[in-house]
FIVOLUM-208236 format. One record per residue: residue number from 1; x, y, z of N, C-alpha, C in turn. Coordinates in Angstrom, 2 decimals, always signed. Layout:
+-----+---------+---------+---------+---------+---------+---------+---------+---------+---------+
| num |   neast |  nnorth |     nup |  caeast | canorth |    caup |   ceast |  cnorth |     cup |
+-----+---------+---------+---------+---------+---------+---------+---------+---------+---------+
| NUM |       X |       Y |       Z |       X |       Y |       Z |       X |       Y |       Z |
...
+-----+---------+---------+---------+---------+---------+---------+---------+---------+---------+
//
This chain:
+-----+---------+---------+---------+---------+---------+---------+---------+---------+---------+
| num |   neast |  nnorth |     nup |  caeast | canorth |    caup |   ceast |  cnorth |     cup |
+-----+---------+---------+---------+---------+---------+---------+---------+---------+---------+
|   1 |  +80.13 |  +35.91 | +145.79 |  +79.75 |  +37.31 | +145.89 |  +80.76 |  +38.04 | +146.77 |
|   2 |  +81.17 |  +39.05 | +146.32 |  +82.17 |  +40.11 | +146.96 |  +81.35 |  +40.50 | +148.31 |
|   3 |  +82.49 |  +40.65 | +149.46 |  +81.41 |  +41.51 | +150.49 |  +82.31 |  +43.07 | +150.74 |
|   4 |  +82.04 |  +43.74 | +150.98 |  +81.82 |  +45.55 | +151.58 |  +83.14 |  +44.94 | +152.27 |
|   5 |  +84.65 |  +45.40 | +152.62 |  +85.24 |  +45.55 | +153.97 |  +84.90 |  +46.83 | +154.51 |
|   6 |  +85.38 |  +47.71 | +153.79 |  +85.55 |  +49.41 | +154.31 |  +84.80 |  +50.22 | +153.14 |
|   7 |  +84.49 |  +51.19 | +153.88 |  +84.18 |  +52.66 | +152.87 |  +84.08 |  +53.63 | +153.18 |
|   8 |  +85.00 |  +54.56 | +152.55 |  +85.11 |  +55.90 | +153.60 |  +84.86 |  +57.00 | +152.30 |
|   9 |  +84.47 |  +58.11 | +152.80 |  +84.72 |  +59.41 | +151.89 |  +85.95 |  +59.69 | +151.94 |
|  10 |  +86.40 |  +59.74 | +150.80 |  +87.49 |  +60.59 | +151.15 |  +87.54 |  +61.96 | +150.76 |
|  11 |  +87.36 |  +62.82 | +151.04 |  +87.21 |  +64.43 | +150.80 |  +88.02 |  +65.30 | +149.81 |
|  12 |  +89.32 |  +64.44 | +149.97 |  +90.30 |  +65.32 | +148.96 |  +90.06 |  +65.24 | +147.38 |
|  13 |  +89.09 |  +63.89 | +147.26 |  +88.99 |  +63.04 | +145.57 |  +87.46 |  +63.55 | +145.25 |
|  14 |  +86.78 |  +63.71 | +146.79 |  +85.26 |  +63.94 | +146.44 |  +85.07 |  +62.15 | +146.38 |
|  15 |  +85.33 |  +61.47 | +146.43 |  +85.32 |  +59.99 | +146.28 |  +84.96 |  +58.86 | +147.35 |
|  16 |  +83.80 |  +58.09 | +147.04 |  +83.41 |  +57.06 | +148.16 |  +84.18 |  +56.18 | +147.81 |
|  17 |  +85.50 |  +55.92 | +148.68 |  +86.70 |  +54.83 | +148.50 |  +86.05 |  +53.08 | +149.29 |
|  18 |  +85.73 |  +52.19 | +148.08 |  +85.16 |  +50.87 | +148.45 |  +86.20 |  +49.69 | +148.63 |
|  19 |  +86.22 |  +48.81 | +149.44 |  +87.80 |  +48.40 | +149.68 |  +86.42 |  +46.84 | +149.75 |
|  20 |  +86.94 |  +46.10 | +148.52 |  +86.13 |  +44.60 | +148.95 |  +87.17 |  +43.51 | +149.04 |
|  21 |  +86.52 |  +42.41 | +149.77 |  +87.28 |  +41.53 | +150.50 |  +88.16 |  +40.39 | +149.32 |
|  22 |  +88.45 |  +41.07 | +148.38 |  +88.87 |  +40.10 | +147.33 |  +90.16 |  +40.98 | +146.86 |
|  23 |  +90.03 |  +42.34 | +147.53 |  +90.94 |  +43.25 | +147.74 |  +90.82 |  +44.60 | +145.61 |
|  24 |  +89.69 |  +44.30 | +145.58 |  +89.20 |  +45.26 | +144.27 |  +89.06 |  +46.51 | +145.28 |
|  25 |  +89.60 |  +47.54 | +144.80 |  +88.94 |  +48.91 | +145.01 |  +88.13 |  +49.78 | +144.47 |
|  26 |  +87.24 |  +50.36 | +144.52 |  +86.43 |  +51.17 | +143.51 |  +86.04 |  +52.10 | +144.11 |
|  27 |  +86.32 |  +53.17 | +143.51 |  +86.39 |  +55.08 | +144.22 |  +84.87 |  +55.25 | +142.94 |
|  28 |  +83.61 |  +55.68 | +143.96 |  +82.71 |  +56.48 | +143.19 |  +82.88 |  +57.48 | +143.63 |
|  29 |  +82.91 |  +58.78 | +142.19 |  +82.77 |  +60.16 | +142.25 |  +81.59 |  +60.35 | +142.72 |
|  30 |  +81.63 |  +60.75 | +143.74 |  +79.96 |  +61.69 | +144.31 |  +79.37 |  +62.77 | +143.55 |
|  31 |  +80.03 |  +63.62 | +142.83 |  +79.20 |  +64.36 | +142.11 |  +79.05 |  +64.19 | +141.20 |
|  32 |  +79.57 |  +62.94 | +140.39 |  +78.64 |  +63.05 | +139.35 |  +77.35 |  +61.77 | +139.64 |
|  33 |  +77.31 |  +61.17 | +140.63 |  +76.40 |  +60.37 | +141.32 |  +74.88 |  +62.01 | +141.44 |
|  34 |  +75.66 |  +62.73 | +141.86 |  +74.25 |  +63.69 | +142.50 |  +74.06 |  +64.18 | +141.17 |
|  35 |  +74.83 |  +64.41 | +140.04 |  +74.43 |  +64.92 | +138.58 |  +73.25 |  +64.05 | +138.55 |
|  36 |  +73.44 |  +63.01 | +138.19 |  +73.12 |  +62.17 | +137.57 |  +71.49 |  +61.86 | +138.09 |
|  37 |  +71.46 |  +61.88 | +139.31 |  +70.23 |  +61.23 | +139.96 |  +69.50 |  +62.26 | +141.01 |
|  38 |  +69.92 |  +63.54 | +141.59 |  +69.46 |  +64.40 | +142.35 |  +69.28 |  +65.35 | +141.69 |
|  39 |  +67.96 |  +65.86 | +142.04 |  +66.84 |  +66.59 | +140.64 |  +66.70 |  +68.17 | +141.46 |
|  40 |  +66.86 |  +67.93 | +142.83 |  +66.30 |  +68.90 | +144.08 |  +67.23 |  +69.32 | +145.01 |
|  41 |  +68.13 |  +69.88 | +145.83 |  +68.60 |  +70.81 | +146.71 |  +68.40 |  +69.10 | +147.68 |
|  42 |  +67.00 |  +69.32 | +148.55 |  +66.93 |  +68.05 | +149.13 |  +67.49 |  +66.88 | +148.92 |
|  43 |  +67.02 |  +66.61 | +147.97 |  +67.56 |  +64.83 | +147.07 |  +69.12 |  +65.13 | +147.63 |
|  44 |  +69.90 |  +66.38 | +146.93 |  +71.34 |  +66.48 | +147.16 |  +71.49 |  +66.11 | +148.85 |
|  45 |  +70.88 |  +67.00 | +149.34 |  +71.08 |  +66.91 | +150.66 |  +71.15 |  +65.39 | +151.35 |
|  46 |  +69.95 |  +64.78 | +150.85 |  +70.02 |  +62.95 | +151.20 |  +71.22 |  +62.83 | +151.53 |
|  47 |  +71.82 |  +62.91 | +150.02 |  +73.00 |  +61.69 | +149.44 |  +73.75 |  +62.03 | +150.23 |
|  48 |  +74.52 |  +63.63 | +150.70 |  +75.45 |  +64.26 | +151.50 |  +75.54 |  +63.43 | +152.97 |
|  49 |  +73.92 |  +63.76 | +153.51 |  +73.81 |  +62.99 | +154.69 |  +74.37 |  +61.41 | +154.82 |
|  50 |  +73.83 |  +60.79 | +153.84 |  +74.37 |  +59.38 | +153.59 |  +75.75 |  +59.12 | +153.65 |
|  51 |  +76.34 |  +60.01 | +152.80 |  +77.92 |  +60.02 | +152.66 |  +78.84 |  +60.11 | +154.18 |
|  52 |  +77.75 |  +60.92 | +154.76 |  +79.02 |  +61.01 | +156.07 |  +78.50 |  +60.47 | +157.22 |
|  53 |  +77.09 |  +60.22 | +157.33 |  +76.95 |  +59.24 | +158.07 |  +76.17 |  +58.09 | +157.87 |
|  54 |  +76.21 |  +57.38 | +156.65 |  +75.93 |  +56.17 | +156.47 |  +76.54 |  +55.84 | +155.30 |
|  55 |  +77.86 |  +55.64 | +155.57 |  +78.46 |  +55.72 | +153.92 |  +78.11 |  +53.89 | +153.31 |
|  56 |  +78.02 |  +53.11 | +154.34 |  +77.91 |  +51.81 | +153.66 |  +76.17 |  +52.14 | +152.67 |
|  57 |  +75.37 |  +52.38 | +153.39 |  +74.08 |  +52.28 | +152.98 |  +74.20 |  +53.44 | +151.85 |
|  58 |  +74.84 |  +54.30 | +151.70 |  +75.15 |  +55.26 | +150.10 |  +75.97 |  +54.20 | +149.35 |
|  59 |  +76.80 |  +53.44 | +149.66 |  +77.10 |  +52.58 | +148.40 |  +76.70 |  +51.81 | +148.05 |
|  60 |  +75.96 |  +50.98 | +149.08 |  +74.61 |  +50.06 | +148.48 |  +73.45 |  +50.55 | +147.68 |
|  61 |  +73.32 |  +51.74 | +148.21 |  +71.85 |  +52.40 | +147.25 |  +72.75 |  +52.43 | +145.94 |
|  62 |  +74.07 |  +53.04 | +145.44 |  +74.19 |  +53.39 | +144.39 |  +74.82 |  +52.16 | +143.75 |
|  63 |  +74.82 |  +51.45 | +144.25 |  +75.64 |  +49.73 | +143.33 |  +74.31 |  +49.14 | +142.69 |
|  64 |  +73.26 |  +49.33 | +143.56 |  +71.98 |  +48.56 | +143.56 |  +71.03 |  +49.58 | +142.38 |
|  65 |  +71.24 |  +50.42 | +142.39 |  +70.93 |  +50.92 | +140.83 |  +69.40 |  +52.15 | +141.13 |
|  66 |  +69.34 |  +52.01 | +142.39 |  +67.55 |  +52.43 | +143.18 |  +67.89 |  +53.94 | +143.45 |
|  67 |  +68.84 |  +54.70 | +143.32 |  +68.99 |  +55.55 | +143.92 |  +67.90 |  +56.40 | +143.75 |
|  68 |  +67.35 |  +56.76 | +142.12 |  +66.48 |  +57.53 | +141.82 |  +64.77 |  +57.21 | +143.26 |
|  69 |  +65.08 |  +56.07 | +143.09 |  +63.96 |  +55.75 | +143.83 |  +63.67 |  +55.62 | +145.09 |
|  70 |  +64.96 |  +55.69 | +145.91 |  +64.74 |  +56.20 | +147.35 |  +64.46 |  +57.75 | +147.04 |
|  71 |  +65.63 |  +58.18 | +146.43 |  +65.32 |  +59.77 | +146.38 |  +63.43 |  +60.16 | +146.07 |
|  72 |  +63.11 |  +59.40 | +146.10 |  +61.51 |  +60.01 | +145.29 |  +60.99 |  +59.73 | +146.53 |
|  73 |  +61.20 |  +58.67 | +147.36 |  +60.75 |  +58.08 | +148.20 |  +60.57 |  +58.70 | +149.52 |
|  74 |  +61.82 |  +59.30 | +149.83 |  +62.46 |  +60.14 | +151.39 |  +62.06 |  +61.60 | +150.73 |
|  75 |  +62.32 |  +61.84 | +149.48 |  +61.78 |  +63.36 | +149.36 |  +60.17 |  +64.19 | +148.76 |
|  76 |  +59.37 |  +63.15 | +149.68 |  +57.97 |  +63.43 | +149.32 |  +57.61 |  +64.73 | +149.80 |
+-----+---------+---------+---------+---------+---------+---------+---------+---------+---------+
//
């Protein structure tokens, strides 16, 4: 199993840049992540928060496939 080294936003791509220890990179587009799964202003807001200060735990929610379902979860 691959592990997480780094993950940063990078701002200029809009892109959560994933750097794993096998040396694969994988840039997720953030907006179409919030297309896709943020229904509400809030929900958006989550993911934003996540992005800049918890960027590991935003790429785990979105690898892991749950996103819809925290979002339902945190935005009661």
């Amino acid at each position: 199993m691959r592990r997480i080294l780094s993950c940063q936003f990078n701002i200029d791509t809009a892109c959560m840049d994933v750097e794993y220890d096998d040396g694969f990179v994988l840039s997720i587009y953030t907006p179409a992540v919030e297309d896709a799964v943020a229904h509400t202003m809030q929900q958006r807001s989550e993911l934003d928060w996540l992005i800049y200060n918890d960027p590991l735990a935003y790429v785990e929610l979105v690898m892991s496939g749950k996103s819809e379902e925290y979002l339902k979860a945190v935005t009661r």
